[in-house]
NUFI-159797 format. One line per 5 residues: number of its first residue (from 1); for each residue x negated, y negated, z of N, C-alpha, C. Coordinates in nm, 4 decimals. Layout:
! NUFI-159797
NUM	X/Y/Z/X/Y/Z/X/Y/Z ~ ...
END
This chain:
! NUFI-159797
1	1.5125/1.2037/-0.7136/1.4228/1.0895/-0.7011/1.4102/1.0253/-0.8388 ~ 1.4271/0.8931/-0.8042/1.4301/0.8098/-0.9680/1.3166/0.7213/-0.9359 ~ 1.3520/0.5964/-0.9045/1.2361/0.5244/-0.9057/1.1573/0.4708/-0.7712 ~ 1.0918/0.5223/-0.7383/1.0074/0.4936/-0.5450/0.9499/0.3566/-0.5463 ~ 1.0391/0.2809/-0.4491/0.9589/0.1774/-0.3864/0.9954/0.1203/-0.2807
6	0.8873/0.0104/-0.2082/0.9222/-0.0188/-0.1004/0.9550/-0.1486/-0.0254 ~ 1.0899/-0.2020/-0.0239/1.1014/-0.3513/0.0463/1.1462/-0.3561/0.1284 ~ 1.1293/-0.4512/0.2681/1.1957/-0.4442/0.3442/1.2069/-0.3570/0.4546 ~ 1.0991/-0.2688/0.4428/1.0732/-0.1858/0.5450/1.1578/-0.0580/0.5426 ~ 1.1933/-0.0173/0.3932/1.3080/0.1094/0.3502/1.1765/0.1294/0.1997
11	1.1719/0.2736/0.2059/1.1241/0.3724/0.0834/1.2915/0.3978/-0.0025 ~ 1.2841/0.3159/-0.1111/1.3828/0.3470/-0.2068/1.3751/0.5264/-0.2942 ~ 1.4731/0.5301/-0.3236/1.4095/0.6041/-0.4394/1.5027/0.6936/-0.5339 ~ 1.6240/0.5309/-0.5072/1.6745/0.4965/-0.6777/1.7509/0.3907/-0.6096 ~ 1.8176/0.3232/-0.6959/1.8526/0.1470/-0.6861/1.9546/0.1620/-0.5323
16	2.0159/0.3044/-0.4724/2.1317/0.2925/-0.3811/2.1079/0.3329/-0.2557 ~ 1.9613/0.5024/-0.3008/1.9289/0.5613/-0.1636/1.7898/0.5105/-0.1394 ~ 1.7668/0.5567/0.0484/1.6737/0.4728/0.0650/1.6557/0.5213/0.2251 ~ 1.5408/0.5140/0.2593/1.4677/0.5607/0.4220/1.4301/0.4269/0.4973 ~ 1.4985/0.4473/0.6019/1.4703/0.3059/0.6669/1.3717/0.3007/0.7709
21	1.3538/0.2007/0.7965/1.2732/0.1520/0.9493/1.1359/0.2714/0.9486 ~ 1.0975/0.1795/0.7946/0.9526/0.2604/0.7478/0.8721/0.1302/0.7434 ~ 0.7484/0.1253/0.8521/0.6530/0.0025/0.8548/0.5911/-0.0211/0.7352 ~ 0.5233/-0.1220/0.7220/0.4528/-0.1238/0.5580/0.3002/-0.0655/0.5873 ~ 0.2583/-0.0753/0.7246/0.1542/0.0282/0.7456/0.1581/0.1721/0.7421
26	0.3165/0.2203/0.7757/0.3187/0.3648/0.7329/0.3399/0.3863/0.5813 ~ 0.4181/0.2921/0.5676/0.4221/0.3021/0.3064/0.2568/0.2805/0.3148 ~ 0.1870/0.2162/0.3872/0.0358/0.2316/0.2709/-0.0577/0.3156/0.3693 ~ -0.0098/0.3889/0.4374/-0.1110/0.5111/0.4826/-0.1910/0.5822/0.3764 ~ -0.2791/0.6130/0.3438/-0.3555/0.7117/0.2743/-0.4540/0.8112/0.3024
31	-0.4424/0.9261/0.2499/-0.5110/1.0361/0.2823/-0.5657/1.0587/0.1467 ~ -0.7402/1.0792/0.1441/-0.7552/1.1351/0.0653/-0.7803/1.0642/-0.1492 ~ -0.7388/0.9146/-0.0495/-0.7124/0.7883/-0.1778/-0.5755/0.7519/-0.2202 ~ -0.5281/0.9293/-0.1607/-0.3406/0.8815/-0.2059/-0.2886/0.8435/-0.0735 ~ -0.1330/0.7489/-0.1320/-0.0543/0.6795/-0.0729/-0.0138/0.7878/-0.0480
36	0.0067/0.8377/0.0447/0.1053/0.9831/0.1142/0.2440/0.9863/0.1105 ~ 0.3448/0.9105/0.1534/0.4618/0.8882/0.0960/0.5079/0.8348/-0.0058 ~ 0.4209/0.7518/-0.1014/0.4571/0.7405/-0.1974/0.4279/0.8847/-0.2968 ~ 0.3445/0.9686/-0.2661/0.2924/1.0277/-0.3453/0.3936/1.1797/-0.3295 ~ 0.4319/1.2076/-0.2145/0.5265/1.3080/-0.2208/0.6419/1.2618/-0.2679
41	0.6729/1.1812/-0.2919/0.8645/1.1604/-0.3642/0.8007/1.1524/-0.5141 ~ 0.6763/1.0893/-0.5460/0.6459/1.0806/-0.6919/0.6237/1.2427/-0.7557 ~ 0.5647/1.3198/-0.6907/0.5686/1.4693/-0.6910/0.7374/1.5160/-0.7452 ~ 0.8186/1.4664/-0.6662/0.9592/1.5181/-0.6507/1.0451/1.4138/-0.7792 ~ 0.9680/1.3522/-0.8695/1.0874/1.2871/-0.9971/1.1320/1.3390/-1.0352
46	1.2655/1.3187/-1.0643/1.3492/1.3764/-1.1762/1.4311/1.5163/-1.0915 ~ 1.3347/1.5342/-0.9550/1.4416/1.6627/-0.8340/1.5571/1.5894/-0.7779 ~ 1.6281/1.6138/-0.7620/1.7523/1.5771/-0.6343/1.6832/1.6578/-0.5173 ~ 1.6609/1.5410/-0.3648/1.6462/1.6156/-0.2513/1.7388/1.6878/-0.1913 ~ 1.6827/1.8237/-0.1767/1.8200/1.8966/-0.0536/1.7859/1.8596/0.0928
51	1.8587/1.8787/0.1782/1.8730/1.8573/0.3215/1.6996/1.8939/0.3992 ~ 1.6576/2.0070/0.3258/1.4974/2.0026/0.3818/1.3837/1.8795/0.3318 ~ 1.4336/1.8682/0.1963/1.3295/1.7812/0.1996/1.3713/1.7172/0.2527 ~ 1.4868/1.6167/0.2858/1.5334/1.4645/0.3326/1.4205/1.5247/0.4787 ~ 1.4638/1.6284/0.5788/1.3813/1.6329/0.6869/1.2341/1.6748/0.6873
56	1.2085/1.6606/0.5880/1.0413/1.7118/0.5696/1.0122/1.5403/0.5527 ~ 1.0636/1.4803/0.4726/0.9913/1.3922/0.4622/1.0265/1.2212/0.5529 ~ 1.1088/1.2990/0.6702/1.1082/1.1950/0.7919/1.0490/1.2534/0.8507 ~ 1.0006/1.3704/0.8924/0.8366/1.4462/0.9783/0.7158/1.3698/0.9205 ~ 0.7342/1.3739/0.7698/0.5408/1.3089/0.7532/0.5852/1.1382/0.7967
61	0.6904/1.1017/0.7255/0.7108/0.9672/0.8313/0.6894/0.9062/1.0048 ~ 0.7269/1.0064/1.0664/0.6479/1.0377/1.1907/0.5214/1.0640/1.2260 ~ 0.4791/1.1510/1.1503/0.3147/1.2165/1.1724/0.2513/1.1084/1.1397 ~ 0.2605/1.0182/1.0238/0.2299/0.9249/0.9856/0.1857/0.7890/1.0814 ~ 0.3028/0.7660/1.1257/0.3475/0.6608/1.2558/0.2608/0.7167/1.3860
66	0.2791/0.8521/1.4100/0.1637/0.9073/1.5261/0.0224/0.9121/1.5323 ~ -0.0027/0.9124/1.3808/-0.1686/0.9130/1.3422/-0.2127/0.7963/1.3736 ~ -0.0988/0.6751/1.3263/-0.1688/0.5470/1.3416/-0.1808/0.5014/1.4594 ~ -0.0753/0.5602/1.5123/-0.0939/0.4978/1.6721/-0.2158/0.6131/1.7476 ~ -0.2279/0.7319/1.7009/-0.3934/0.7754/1.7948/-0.5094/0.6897/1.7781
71	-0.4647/0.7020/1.6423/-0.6243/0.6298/1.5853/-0.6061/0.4575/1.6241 ~ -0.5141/0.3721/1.6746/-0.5226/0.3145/1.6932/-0.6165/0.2664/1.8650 ~ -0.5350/0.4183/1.9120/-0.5621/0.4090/2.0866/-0.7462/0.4713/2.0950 ~ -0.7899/0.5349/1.9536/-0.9273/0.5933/1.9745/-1.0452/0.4981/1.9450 ~ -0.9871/0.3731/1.8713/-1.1144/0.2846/1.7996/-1.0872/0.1881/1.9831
76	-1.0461/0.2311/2.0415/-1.0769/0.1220/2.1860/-1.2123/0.2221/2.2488 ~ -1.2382/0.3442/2.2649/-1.3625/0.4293/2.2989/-1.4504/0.3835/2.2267 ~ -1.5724/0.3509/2.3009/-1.6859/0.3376/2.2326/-1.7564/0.4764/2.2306 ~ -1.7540/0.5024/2.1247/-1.8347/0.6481/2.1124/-1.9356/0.6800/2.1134 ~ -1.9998/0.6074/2.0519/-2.1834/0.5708/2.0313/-2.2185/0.6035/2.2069
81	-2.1788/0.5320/2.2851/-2.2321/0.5777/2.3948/-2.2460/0.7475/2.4410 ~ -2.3009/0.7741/2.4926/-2.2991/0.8947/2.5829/-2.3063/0.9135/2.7081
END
């Protein structure tokens, strides 16, 4: 991992490699105050990914994409009621 960023709907992370058909709502997910995918490849500078991370970090890309869509389908419940 060299330098992380995101255009175009691809997480770079150096001028050639790059994760695609990543929403810009899943690049600015945050947990916690941190950017979650930005913040695990920034963890990983200066590593070369092996084959687990590449698949570890299309799982939080998913989990990511799944969270938003629960929490999308849960703010339609009005909860306050009982």
């Amino acid at each position: 991992v060299e330098k992380v960023a995101f255009k175009d709907r691809k997480v770079y992370i150096n001028k050639t490699q790059y994760f695609t058909s990543v929403s810009k709502e899943v690049w600015e997910y945050k947990v916690g105050g941190y950017q979650v995918l930005k913040k695990w490849l920034s963890d990983r500078k200066g590593r070369k990914l092996n084959l687990e991370d590449l698949k570890t970090y299309l799982k939080i890309i998913k989990a990511i994409d799944e969270t938003i869509k629960l929490q999308s389908e849960l703010t339609k419940f009005n909860l306050s009621e009982g």
